[in-house]
DSSP file (Angstrom, degrees, kcal/mol; ACC not computed):
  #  RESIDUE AA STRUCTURE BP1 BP2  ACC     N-H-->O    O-->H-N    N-H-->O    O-->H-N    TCO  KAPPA ALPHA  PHI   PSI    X-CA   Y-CA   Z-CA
    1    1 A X              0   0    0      0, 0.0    53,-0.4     0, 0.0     2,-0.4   0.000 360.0 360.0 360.0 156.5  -15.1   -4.2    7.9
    2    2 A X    >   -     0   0    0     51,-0.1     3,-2.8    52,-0.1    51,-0.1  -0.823 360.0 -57.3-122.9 119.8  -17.4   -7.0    6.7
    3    3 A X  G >  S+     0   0    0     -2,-0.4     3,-1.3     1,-0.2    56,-0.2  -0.079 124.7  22.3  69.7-145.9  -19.8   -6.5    3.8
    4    4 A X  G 3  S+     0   0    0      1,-0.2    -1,-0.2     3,-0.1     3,-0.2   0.665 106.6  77.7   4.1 -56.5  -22.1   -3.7    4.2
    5    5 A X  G <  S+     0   0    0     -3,-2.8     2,-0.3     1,-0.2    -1,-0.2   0.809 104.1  19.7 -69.1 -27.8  -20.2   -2.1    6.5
    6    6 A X    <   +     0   0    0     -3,-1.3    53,-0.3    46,-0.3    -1,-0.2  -0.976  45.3 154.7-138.0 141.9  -17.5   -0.5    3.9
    7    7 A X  S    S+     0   0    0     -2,-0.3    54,-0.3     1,-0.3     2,-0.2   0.112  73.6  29.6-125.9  -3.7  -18.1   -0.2    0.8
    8    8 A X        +     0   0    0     52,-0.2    -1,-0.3    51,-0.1    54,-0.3  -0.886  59.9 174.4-148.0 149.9  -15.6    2.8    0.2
    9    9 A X  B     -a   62   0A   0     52,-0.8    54,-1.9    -2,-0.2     2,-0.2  -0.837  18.2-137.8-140.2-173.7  -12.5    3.6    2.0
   10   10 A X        -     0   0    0     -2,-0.3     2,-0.7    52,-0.2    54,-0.2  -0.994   3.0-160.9-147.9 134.3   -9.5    6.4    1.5
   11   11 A X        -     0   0    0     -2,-0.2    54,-4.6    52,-0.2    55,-0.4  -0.919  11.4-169.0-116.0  98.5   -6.0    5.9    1.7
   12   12 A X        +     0   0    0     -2,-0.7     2,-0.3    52,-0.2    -1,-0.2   0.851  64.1   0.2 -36.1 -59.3   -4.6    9.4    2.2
   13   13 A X  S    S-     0   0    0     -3,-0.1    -1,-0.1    52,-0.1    -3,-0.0  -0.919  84.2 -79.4-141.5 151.1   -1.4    8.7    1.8
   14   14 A X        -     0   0    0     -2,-0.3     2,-0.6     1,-0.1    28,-0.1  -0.295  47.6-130.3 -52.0 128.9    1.6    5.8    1.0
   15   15 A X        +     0   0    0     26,-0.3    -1,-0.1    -4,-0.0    30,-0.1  -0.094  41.1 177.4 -95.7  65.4    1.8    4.4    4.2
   16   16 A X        -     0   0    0     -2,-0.6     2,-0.1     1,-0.1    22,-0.1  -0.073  38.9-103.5 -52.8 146.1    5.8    4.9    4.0
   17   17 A X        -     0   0    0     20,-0.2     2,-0.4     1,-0.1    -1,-0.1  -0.444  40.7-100.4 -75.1 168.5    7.5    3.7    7.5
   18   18 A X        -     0   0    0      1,-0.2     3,-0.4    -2,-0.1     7,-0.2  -0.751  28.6-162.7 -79.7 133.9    8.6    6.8    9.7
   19   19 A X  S    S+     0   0    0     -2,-0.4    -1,-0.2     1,-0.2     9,-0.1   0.457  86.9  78.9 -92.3  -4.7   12.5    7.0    9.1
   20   20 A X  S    S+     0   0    0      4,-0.1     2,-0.3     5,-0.1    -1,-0.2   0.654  78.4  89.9 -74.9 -17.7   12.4    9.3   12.5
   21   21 A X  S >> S-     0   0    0     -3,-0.4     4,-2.8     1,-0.1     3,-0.6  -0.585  83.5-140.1 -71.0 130.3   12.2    5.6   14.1
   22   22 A X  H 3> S+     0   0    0     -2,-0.3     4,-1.6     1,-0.2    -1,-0.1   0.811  91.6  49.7 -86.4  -1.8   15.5    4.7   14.6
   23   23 A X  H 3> S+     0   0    0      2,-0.2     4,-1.3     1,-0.1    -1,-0.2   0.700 114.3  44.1 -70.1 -29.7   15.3    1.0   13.6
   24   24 A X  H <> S+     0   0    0     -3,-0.6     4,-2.1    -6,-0.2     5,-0.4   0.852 113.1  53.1 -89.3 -44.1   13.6    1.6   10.4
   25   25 A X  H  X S+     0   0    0     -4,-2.8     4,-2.5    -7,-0.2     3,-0.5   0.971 111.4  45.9 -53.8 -42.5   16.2    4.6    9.9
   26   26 A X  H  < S+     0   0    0     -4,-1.6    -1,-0.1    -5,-0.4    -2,-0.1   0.915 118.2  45.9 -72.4 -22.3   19.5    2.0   10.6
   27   27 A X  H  < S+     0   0    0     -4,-1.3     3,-0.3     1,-0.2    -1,-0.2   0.558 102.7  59.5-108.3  15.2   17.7   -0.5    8.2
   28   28 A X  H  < S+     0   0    0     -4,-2.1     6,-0.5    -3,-0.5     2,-0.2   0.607 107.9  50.8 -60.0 -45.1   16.9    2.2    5.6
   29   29 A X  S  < S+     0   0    0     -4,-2.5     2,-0.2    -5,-0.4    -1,-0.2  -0.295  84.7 100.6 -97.1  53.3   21.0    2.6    5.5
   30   30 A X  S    S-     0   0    0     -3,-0.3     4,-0.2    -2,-0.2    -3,-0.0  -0.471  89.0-110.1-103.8-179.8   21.5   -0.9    5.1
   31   31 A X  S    S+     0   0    0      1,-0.2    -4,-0.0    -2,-0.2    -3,-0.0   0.492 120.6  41.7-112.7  33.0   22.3   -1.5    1.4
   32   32 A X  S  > S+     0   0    0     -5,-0.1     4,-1.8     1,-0.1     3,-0.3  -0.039  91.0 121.6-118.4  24.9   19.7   -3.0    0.4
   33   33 A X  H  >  +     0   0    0      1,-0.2     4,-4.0     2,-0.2     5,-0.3   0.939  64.8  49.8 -34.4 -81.5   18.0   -0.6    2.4
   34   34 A X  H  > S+     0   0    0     -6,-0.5     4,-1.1    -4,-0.2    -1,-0.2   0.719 106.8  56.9 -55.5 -35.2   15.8    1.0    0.2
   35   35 A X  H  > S+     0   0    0     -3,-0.3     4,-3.4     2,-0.1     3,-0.5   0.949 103.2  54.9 -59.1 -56.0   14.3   -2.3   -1.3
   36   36 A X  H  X S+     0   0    0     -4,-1.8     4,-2.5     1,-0.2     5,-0.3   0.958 111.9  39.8 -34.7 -55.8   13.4   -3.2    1.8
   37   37 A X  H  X S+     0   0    0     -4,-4.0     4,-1.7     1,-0.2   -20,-0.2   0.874 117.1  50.3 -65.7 -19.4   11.1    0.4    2.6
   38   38 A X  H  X S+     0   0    0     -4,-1.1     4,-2.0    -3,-0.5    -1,-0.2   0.861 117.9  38.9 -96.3 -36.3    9.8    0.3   -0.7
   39   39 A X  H  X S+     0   0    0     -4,-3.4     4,-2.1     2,-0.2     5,-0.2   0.987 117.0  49.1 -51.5 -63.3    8.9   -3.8    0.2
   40   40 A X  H  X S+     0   0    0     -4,-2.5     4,-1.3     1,-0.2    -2,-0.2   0.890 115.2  46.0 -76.8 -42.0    7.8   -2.9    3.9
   41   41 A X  H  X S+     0   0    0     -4,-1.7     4,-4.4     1,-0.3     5,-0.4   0.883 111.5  52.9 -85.2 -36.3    5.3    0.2    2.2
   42   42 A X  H  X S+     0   0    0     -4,-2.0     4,-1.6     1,-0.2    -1,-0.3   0.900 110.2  47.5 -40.3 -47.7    4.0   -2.1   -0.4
   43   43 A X  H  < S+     0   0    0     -4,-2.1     4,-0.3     2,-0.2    -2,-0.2   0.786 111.3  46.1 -71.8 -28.1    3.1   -4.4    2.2
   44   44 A X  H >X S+     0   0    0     -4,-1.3     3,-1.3    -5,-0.2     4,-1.0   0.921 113.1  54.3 -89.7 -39.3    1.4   -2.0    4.5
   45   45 A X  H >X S+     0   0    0     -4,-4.4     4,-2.0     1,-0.2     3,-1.0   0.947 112.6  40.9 -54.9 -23.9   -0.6   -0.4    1.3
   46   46 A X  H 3< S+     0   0    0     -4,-1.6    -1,-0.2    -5,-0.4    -2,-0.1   0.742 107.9  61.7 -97.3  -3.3   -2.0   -3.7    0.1
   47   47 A X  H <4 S+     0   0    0     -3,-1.3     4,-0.4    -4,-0.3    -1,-0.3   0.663 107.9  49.3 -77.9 -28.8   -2.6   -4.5    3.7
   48   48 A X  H <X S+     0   0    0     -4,-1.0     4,-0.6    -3,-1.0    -2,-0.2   0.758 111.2  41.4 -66.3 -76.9   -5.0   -1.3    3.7
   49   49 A X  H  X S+     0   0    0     -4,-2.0     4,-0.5    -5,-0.3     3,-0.5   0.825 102.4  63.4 -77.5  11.2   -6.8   -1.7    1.2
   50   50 A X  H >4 S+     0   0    0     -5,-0.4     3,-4.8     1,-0.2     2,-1.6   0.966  89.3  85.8 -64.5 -60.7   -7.4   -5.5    1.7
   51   51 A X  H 34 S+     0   0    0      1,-0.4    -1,-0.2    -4,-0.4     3,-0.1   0.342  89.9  45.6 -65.3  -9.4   -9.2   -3.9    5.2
   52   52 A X  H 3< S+     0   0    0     -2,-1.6     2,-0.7    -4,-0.6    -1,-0.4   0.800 104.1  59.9 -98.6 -22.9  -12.6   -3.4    3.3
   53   53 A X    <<  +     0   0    0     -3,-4.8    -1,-0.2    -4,-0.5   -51,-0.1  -0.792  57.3 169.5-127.6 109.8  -12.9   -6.2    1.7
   54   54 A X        +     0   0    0     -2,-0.7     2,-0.3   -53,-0.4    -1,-0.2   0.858  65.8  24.5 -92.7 -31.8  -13.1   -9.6    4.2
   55   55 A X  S >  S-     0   0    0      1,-0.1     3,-0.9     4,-0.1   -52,-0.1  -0.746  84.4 -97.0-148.2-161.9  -14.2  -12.3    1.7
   56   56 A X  T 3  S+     0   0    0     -2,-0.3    -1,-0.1     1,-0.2    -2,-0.0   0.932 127.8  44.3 -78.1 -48.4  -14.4  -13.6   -2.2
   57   57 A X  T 3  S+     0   0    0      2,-0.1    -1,-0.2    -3,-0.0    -3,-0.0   0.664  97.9  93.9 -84.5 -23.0  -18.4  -12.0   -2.2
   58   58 A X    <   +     0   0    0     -3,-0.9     2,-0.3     1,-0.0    -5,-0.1  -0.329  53.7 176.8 -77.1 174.5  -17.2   -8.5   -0.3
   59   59 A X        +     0   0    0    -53,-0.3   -53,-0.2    -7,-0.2    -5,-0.2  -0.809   7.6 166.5-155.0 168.3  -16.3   -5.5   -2.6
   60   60 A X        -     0   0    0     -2,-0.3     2,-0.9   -53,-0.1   -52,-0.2  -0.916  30.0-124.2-179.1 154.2  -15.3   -2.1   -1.9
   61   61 A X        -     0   0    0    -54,-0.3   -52,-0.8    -2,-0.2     2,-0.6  -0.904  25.3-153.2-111.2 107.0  -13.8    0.8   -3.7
   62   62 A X  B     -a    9   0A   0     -2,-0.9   -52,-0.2   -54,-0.3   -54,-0.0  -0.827   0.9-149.6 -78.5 103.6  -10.8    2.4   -2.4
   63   63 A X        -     0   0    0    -54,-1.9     2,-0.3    -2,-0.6   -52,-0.2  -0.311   8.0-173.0 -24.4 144.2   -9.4    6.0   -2.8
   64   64 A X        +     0   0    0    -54,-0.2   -52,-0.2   -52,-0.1   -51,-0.1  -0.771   9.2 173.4-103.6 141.5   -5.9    7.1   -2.9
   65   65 A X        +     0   0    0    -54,-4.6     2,-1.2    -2,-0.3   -53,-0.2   0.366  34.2 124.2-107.1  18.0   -5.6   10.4   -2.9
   66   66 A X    >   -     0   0    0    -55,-0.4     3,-3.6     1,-0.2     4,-0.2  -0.654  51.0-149.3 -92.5 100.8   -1.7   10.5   -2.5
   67   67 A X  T 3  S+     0   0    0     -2,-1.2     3,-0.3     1,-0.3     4,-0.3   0.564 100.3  59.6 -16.7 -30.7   -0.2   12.7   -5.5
   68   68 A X  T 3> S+     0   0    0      1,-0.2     4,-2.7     2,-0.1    -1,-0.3   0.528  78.6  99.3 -93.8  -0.5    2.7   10.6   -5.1
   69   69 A X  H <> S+     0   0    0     -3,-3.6     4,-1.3     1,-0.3     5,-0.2   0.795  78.4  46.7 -50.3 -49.5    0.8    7.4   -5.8
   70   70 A X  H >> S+     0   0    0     -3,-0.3     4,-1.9     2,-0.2     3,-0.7   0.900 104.7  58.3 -55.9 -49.2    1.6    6.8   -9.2
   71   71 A X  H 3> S+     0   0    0     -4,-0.3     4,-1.5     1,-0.2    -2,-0.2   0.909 105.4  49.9 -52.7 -49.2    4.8    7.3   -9.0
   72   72 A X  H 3X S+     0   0    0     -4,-2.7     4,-0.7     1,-0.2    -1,-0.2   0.712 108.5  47.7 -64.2 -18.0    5.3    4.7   -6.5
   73   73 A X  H <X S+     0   0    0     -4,-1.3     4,-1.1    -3,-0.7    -1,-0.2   0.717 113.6  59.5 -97.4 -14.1    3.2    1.6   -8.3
   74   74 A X  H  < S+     0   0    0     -4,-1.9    -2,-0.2    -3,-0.2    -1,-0.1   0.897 112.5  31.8 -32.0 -62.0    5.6    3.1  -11.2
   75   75 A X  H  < S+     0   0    0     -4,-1.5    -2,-0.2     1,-0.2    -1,-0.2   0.367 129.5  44.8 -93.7 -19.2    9.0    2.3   -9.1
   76   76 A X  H >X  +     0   0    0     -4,-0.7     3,-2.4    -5,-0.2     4,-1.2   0.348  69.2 112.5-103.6 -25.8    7.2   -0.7   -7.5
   77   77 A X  T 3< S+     0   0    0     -4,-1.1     8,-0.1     1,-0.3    -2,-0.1   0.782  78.2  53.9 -42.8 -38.1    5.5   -2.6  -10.0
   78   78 A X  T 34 S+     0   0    0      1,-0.2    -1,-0.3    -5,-0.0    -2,-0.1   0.842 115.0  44.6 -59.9 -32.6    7.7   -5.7   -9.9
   79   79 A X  T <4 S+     0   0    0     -3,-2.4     2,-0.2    -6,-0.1    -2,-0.2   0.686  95.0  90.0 -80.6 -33.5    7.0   -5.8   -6.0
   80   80 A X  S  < S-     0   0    0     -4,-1.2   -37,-0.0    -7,-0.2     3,-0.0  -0.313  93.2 -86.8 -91.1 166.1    3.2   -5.2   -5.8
   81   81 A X     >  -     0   0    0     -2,-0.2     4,-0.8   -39,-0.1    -1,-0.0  -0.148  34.1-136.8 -44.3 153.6    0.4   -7.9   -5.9
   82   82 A X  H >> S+     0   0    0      2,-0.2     3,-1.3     3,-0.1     4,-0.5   0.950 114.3  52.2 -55.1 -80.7   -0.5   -8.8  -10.1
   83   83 A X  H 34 S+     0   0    0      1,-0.3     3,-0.2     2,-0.2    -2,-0.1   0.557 103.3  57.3 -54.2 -45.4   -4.1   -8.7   -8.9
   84   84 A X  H >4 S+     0   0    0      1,-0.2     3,-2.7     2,-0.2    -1,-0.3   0.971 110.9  46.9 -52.0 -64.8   -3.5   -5.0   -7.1
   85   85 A X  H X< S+     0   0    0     -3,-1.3     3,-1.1    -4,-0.8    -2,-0.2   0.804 107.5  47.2 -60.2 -17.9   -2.5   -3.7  -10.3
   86   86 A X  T 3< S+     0   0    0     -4,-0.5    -1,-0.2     1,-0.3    -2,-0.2   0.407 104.7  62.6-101.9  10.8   -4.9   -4.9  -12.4
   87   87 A X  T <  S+     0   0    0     -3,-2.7     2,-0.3    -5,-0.2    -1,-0.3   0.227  83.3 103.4-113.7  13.0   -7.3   -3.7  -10.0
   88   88 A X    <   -     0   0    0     -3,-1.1     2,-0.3    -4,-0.2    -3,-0.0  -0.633  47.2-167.6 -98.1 129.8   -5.9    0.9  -10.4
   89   89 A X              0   0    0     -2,-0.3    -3,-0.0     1,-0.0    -2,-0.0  -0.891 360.0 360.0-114.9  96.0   -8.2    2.7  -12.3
   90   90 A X              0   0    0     -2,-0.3    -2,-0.0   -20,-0.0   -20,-0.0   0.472 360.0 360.0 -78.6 360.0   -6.4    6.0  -13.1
């Protein structure tokens, strides 16, 4: 949404892939398996919260409210965006 139109969003949760899929399950057991989900779930969060903010001028403030959150930019930090991190306010 463009401007105006958000100005807040909320990310409930990592948006981890469903491992009940069975493609994402076979390449979960690969062995690099687990870089990969922890790549693929990076990719879909920063993909999220891009989704408020469309150009250099828009802003927005994003939520996440997922307990687990921390932990993950913890275990991730080498993977996620500089610019993503330096943008967590804890």
């Amino acid at each position: 949404m463009k401007d105006d139109l958000s100005r807040f969003q909320i990310i409930v949760k990592v948006p981890y892939a469903n491992l009940g899929d069975r493609w994402i399950d076979a390449r979960f057991n690969r062995p690099d398996g687990r870089k990969w989900y922890n790549w693929l779930s990076a990719l879909h969060l920063v993909q999220a919260y891009g989704r408020s903010v469309r150009s250099d001028n828009d802003w927005a403030f994003t939520y996440i409210l997922d307990s687990g959150f921390a932990r993950f930019v913890n275990v991730n930090r080498q993977i996620l965006p500089t610019w993503f991190i330096e943008c967590i306010k804890w």
